[in-house]
NUMILO-485402 format. One record per residue (C-alpha): residue number from 0; z, x, y. Coordinates in pm, 1 decimal. Each point is the difference from the previous one (the first is absolute). Layout:
# NUMILO-485402
{k=NUM | w=Z | u=X | v=Y}
...
***
This chain:
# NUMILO-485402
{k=0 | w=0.0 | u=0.0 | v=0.0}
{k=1 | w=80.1 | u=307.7 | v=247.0}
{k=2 | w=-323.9 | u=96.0 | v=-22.3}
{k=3 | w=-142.9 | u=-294.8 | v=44.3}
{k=4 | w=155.7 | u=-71.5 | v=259.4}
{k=5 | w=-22.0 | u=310.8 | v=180.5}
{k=6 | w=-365.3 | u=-37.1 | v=6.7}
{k=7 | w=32.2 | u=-263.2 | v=283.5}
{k=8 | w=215.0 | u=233.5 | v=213.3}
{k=9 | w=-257.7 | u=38.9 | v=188.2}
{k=10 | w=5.8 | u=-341.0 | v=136.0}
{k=11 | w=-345.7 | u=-127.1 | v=-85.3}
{k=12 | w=-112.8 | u=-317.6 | v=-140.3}
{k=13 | w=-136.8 | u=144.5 | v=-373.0}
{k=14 | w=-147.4 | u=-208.2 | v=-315.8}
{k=15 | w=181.5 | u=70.0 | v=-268.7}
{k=16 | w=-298.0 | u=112.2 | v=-173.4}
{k=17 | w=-32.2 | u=328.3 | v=226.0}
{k=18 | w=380.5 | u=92.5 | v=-45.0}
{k=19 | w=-18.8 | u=-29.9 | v=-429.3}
{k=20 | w=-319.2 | u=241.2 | v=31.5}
{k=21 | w=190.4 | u=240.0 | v=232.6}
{k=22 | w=375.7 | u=-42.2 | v=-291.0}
{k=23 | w=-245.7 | u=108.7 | v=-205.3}
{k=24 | w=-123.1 | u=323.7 | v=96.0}
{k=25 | w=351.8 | u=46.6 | v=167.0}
{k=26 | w=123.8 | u=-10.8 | v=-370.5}
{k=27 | w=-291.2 | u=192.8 | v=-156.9}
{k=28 | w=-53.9 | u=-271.9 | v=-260.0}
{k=29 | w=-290.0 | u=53.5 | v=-220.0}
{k=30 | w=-279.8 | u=-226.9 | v=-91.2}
{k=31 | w=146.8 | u=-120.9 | v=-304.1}
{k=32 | w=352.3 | u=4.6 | v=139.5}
{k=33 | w=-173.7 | u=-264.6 | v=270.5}
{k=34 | w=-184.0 | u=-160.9 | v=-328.9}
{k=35 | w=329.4 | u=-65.1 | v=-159.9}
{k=36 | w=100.3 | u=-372.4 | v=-92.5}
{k=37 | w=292.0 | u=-226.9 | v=-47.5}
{k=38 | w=71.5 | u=-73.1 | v=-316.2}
{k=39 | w=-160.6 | u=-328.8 | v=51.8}
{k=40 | w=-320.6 | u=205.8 | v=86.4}
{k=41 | w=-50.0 | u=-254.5 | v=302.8}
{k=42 | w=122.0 | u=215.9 | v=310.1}
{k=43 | w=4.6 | u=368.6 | v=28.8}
{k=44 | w=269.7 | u=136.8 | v=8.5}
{k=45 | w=17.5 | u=246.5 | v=325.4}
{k=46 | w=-167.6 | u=-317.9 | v=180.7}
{k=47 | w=286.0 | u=-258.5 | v=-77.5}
{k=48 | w=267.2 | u=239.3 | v=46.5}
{k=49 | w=-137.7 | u=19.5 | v=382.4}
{k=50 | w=-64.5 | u=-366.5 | v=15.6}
{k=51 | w=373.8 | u=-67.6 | v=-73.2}
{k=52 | w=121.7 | u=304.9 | v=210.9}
{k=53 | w=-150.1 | u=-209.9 | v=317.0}
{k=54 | w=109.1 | u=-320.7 | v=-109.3}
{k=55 | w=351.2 | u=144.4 | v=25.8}
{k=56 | w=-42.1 | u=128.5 | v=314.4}
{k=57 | w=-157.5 | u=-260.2 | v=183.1}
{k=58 | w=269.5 | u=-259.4 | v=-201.2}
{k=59 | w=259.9 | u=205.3 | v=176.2}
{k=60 | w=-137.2 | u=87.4 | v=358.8}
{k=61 | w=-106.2 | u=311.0 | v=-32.5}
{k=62 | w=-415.1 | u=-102.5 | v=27.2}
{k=63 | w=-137.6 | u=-269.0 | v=154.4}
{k=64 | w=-359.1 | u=-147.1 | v=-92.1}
{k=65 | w=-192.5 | u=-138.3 | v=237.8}
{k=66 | w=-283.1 | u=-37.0 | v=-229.3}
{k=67 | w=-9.9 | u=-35.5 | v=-291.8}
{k=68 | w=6.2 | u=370.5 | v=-226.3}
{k=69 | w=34.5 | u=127.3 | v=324.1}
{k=70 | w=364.6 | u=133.7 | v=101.0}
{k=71 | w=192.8 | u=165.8 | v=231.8}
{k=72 | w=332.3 | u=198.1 | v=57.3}
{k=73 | w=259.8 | u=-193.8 | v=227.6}
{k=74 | w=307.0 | u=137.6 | v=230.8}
{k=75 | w=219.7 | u=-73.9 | v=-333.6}
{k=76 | w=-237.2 | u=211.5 | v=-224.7}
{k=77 | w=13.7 | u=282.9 | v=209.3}
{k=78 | w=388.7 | u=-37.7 | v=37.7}
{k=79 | w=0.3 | u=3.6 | v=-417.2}
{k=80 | w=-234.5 | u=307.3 | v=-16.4}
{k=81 | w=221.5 | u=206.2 | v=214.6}
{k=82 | w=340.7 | u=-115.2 | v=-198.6}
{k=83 | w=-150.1 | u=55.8 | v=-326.3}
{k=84 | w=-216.4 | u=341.9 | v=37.0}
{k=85 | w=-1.7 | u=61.6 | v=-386.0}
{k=86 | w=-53.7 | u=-358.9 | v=-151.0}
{k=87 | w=-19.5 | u=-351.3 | v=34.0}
{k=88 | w=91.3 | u=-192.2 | v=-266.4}
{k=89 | w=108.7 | u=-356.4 | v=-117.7}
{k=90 | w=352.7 | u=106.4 | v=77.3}
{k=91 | w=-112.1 | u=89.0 | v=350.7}
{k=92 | w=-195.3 | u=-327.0 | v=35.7}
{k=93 | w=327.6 | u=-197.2 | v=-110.7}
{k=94 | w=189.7 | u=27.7 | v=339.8}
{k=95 | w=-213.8 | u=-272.6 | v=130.8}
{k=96 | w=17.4 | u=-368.5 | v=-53.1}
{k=97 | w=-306.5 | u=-20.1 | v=-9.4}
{k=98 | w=-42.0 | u=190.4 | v=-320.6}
{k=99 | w=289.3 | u=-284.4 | v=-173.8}
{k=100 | w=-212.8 | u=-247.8 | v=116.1}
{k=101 | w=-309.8 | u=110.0 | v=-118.9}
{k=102 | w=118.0 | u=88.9 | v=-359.0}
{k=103 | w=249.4 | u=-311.5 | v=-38.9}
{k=104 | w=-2.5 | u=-160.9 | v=-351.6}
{k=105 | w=-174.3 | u=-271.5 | v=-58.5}
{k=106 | w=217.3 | u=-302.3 | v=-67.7}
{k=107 | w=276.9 | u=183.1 | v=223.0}
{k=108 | w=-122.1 | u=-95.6 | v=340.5}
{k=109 | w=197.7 | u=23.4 | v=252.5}
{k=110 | w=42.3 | u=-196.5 | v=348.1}
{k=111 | w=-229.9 | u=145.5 | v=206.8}
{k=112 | w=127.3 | u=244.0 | v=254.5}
{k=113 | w=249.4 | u=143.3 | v=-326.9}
{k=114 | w=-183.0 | u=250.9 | v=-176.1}
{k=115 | w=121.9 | u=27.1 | v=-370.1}
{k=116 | w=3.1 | u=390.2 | v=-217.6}
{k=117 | w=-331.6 | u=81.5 | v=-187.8}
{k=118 | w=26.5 | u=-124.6 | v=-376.8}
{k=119 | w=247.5 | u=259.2 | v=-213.8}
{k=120 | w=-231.1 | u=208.5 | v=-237.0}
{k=121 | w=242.0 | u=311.2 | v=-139.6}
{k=122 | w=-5.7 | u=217.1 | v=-286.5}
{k=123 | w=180.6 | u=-236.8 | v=-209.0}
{k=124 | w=-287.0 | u=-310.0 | v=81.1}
{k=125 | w=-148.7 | u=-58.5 | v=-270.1}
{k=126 | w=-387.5 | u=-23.8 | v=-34.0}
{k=127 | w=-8.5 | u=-378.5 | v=68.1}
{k=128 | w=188.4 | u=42.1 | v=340.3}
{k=129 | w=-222.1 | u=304.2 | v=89.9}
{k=130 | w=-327.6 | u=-229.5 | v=-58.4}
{k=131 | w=194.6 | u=-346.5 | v=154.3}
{k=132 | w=44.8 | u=234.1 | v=287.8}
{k=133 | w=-299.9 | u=145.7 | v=48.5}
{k=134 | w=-171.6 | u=-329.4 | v=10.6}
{k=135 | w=214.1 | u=-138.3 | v=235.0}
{k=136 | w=-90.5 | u=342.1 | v=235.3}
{k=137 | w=-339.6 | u=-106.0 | v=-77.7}
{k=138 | w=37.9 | u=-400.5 | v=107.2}
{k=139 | w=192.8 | u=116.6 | v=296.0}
{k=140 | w=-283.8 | u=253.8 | v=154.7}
{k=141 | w=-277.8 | u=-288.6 | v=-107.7}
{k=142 | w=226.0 | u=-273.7 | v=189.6}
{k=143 | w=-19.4 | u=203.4 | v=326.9}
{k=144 | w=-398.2 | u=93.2 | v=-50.8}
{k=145 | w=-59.8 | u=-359.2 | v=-5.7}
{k=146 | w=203.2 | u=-71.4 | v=233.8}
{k=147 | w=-166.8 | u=226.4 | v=252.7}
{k=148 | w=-359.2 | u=-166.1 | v=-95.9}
{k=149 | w=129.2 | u=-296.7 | v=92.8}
{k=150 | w=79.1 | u=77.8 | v=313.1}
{k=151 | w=-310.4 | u=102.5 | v=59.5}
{k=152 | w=-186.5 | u=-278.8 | v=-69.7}
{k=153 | w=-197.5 | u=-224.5 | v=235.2}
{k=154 | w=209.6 | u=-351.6 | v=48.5}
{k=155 | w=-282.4 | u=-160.3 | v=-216.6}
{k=156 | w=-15.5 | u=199.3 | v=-271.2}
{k=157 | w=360.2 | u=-31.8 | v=-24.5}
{k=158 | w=15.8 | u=-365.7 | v=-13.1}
{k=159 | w=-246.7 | u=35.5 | v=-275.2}
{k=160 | w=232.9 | u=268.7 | v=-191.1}
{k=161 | w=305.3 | u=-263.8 | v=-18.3}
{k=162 | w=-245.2 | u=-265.7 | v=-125.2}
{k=163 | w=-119.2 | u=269.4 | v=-260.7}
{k=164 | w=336.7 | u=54.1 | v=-85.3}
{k=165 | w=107.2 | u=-360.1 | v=-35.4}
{k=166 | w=-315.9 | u=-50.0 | v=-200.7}
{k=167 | w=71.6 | u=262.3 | v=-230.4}
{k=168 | w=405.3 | u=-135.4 | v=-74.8}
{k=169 | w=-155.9 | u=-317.7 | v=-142.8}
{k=170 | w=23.8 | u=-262.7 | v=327.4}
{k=171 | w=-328.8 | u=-191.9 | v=2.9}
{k=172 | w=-215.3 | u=-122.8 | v=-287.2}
{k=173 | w=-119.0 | u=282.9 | v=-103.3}
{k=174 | w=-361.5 | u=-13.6 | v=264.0}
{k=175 | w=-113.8 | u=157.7 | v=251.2}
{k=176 | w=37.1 | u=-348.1 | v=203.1}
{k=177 | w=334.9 | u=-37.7 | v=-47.9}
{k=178 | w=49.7 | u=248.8 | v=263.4}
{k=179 | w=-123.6 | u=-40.0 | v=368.3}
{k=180 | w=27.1 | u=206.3 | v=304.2}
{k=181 | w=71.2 | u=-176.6 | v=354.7}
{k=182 | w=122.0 | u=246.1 | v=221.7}
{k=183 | w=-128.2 | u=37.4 | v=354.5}
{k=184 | w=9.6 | u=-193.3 | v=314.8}
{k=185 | w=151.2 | u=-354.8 | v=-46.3}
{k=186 | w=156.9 | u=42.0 | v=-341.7}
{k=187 | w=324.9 | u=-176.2 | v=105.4}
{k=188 | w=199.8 | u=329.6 | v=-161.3}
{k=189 | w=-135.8 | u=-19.1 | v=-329.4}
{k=190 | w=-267.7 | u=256.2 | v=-142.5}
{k=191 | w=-100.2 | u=-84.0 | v=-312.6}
{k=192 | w=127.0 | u=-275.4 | v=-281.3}
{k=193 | w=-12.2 | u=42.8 | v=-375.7}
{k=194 | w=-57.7 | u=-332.5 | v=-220.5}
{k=195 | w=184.8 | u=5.4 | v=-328.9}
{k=196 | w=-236.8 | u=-318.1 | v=-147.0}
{k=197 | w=-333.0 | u=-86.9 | v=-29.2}
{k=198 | w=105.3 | u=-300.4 | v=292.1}
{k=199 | w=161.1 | u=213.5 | v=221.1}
{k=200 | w=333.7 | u=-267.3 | v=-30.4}
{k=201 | w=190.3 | u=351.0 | v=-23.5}
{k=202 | w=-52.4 | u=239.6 | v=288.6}
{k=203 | w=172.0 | u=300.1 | v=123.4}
{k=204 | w=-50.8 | u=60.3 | v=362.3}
{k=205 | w=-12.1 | u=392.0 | v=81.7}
{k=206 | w=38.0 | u=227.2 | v=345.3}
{k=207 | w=-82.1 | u=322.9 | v=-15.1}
{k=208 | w=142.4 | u=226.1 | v=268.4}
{k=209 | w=-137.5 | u=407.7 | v=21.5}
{k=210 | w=299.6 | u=93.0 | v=248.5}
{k=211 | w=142.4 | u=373.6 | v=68.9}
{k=212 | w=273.7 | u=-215.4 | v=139.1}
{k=213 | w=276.8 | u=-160.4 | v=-169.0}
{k=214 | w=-81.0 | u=-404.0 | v=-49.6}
{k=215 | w=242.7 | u=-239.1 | v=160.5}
{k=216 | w=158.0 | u=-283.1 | v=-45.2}
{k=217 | w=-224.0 | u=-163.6 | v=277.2}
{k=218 | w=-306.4 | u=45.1 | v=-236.5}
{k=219 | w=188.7 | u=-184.2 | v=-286.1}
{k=220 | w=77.4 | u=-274.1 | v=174.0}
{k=221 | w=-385.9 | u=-65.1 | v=145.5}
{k=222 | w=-132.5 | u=46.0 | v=-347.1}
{k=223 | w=295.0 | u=-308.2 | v=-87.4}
{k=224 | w=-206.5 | u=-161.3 | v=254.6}
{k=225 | w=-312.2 | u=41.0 | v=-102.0}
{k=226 | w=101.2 | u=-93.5 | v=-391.3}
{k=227 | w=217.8 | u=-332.6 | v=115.8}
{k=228 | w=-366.4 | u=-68.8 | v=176.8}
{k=229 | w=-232.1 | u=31.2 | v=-295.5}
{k=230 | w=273.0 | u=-186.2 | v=-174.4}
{k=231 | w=70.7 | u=304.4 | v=-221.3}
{k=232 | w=308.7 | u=63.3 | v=-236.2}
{k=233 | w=-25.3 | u=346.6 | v=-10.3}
{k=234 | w=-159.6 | u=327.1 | v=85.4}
{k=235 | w=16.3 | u=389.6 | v=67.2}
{k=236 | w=10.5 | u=260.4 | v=229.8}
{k=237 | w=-118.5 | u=368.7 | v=-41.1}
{k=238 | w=42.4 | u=268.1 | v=243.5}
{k=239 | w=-105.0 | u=342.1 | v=-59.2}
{k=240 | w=337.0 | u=115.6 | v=201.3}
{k=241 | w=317.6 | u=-208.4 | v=-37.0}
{k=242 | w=204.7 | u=-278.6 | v=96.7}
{k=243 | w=320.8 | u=-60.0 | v=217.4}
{k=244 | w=333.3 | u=-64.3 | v=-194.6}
{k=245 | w=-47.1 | u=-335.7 | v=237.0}
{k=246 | w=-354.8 | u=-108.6 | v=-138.6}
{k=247 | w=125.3 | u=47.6 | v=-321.7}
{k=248 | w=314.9 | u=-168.6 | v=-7.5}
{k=249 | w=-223.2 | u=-303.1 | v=207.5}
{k=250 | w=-233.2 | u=9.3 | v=-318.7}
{k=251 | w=260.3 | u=-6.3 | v=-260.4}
{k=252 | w=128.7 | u=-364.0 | v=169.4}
{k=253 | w=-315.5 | u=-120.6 | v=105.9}
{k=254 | w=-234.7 | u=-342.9 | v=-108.7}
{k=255 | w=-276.5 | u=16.1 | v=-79.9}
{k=256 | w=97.1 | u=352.9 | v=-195.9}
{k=257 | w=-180.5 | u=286.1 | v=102.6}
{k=258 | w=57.8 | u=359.2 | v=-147.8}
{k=259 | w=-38.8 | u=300.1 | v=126.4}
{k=260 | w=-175.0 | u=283.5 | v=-126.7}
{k=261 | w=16.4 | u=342.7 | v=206.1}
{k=262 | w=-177.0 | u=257.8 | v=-39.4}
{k=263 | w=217.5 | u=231.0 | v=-238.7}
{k=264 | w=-13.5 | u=-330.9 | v=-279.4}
{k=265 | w=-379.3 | u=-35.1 | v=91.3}
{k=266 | w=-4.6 | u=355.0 | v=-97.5}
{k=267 | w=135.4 | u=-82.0 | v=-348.6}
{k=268 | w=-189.4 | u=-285.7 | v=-70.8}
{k=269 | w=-322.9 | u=158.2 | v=30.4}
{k=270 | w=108.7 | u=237.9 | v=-224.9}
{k=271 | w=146.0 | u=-202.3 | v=-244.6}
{k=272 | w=-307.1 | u=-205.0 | v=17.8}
{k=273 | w=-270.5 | u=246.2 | v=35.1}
{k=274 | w=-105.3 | u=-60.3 | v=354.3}
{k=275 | w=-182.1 | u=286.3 | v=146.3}
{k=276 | w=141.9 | u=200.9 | v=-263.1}
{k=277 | w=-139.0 | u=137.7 | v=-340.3}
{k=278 | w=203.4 | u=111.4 | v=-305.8}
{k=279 | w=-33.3 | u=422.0 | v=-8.0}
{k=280 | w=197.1 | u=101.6 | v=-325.1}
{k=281 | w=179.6 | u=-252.8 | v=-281.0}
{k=282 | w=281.9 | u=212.7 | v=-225.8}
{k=283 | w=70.9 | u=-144.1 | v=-301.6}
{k=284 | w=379.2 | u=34.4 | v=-123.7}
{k=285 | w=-16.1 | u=-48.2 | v=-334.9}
{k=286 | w=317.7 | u=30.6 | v=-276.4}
{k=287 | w=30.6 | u=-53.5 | v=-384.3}
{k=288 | w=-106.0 | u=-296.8 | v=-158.1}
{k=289 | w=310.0 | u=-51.9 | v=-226.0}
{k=290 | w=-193.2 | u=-341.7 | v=-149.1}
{k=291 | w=-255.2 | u=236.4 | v=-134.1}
{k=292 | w=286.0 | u=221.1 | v=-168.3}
{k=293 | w=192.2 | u=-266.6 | v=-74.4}
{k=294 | w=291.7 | u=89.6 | v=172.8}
{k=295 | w=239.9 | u=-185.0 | v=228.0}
{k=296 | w=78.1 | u=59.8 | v=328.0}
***
């Protein structure tokens, strides 16, 4: 990570790209050492290792991206260069909260704000907790790269993302037309609606708001509005930032029930449901078949 990291001392914007090619003759590697694979054979090996070395940093503070695979050393960076001149490490990274909130366990979370330890893998873990732990590194580090495509997204292509996403949990009748887009000028609040029959006697009403800032209770209560006007008895909200502690405790009281979906759980659904995301690598676990020996357990 020193390294790394020390390449953007200079204080230019650099694609990632151009600072793995210069690592690499920094370290001498050879041609096959650059060849070399994970044992999945899907990454290499020197190219991951860099690839994780500036997710770290730029999870903790040390680069910033303002593009994307492009990076660059901030005041904190430089402050952690010159306090660590021999190495940076995971132990180095783990005096920010950032770096507790980045490698939380799943299942674990925490109010927001209250940063909880990275998972426990010792010595004495055994292989199961190694892997469960690993993965959950792995979910973590996807969460927050889909999080930061979302934010990027146009307003319409995001209102088309949460219809995806609804589409792809099972609401609607399984069509195409079960799910329609109505955002724009004049949509009374409400941006798209998914029908869960053929008659459309069922409808979820959806609004879909792209915001950097945190959503307010104000919002909730117009999009109460706009369902109580259409008659509605339910619908959701998705943000890709967050809500107020005041929208949601509106929500959780509210009629016609609305839910709300920010953009941390919008995150996980895509992923859960395959939404802009592809399967890379399945590991199969597999133990003794005592049946087949016809043993007990």
């Amino acid at each position: 990570m020193r390294p790394l990291l020390d390449e953007y001392a200079g204080g230019n914007e650099r694609p990632i790209a151009d600072v793995r090619a210069s690592l690499a003759t920094q370290f001498a590697l050879t041609p096959e050492e650059l060849a070399e694979r994970l044992p999945s054979g899907l990454a290499k090996t020197f190219d991951n290792r860099v690839g994780w070395a500036a997710t770290y940093l730029y999870r903790v503070g040390l680069l910033i991206r303002p593009r994307r695979s492009v990076y660059a050393i901030t005041q904190r960076g430089r402050d952690v260069l010159t306090a660590n001149p021999d190495r940076i490490d995971l132990t180095a990274l783990s005096q920010f909260p950032e770096f507790a909130e980045f490698r939380r366990a799943k299942g674990t979370r925490p109010t927001r704000g209250t940063p909880t330890p990275p998972p426990a893998v010792t010595d004495t873990a055994t292989p199961e907790e190694r892997i469960e732990a690993a993965y959950q590194e792995l979910r973590e580090a996807l969460i927050v790269e889909v999080r930061d495509r979302i934010a990027a997204m146009p307003p319409a292509a995001f209102e088309d993302l949460v219809l995806d996403v609804l589409h792809a949990m099972g609401y609607g009748d399984g069509t195409e037309h079960s799910r329609l887009r109505i955002g724009g000028s004049g949509d009374a609040g409400i941006d798209g609606v998914i029908r869960e029959d053929r008659l459309g006697l069922d409808v979820v009403y959806v609004q879909a708001k792209r915001w950097e800032a945190t959503v307010g209770r104000p919002v909730v209560q117009g999009f109460v509005g706009a369902l109580q006007g259409a008659r509605a008895s339910k619908g959701i909200i998705f943000t890709a930032s967050n809500f107020s502690a005041d929208a949601s405790t509106y929500a959780a009281g509210v009629s016609p029930r609305v839910i709300l979906i920010d953009g941390e759980r919008l995150a996980e659904l895509m992923i859960d449901h395959n939404v802009g995301v592809s399967d890379r690598e399945t590991y199969a676990v597999k133990r003794i078949d005592n049946d087949y020996f016809g043993e007990s357990e």
